[in-house]
TISE-398010 format. One line per 3 residues: number of its first residue (from 0); for each residue z negated, y, x of C-alpha. Coordinates in steps of 0.02 Angstrom, whole numbers. Layout:
NUM> Z,Y,X; ... .
This chain:
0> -938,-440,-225; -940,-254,-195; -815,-127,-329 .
3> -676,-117,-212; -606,71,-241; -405,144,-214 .
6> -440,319,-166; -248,453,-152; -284,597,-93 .
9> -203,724,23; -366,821,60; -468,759,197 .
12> -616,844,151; -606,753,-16; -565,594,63 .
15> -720,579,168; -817,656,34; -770,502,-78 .
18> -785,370,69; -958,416,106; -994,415,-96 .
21> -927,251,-118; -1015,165,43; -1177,261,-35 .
24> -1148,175,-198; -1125,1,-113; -938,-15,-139 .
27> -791,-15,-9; -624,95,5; -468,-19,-26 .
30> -298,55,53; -225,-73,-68; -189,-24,-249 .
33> -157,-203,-320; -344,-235,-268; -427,-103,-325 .
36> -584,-111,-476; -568,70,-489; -447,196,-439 .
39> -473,394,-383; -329,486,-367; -297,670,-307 .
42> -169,751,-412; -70,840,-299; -57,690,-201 .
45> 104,618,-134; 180,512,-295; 23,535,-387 .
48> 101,519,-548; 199,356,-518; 33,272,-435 .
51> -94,330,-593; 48,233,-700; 69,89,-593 .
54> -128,76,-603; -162,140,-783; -19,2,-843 .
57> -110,-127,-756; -261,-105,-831; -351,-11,-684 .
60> -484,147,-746; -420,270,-638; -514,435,-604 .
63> -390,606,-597; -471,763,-503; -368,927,-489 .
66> -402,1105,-500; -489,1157,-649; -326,1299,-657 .
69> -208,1175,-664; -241,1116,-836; -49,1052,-851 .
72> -97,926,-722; -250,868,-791; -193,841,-964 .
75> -52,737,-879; -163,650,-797; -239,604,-961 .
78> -96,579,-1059; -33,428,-927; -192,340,-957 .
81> -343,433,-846; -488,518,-866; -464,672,-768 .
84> -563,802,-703; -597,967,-598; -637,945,-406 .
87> -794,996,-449; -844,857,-565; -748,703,-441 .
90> -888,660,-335; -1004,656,-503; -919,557,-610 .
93> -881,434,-460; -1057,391,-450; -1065,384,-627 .
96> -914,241,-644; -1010,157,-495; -1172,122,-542 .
């Protein structure tokens, strides 16, 4: 059965980027976070920081991306349970958790 992957993210670029990534990788975007293998999640997103604890408390490895400026974010993101990283490392270390 294919990784089945929540993605949150209020960029569209970013969302397509990571849809075509994960189809690439031979996995399948879940709009359903109690399903998900793996988790991505924007953080500037709507409610970002309730959904990475819902998913980090259940056990989910969840992937953080923000702004490499916003280093309050990140090391939020890390303190609730993620690994986070800058946009510029998202689409990386997505392939990397999916091979």
């Amino acid at each position: 059965m294919a990784k089945r992957v929540y993605v949150l993210t209020r960029d569209l670029l970013f969302r397509s980027k990571l849809r075509d990534l994960v189809a690439a990788m031979g996995a399948v975007i879940t709009r359903d976070a109690s399903v998900g293998d793996l988790a991505v999640i924007e953080l500037e997103a709507d409610a970002w920081e309730q959904r990475l604890q819902e998913l980090t408390g259940r056990g989910v490895p969840t992937l953080a991306f923000g702004a490499h400026v916003n280093a309050e974010l990140l090391r939020r993101a890390r303190e609730l349970g993620a690994e986070a990283v800058p946009n510029s490392q998202v689409e990386r270390r997505l392939t990397e958790l999916l091979e």
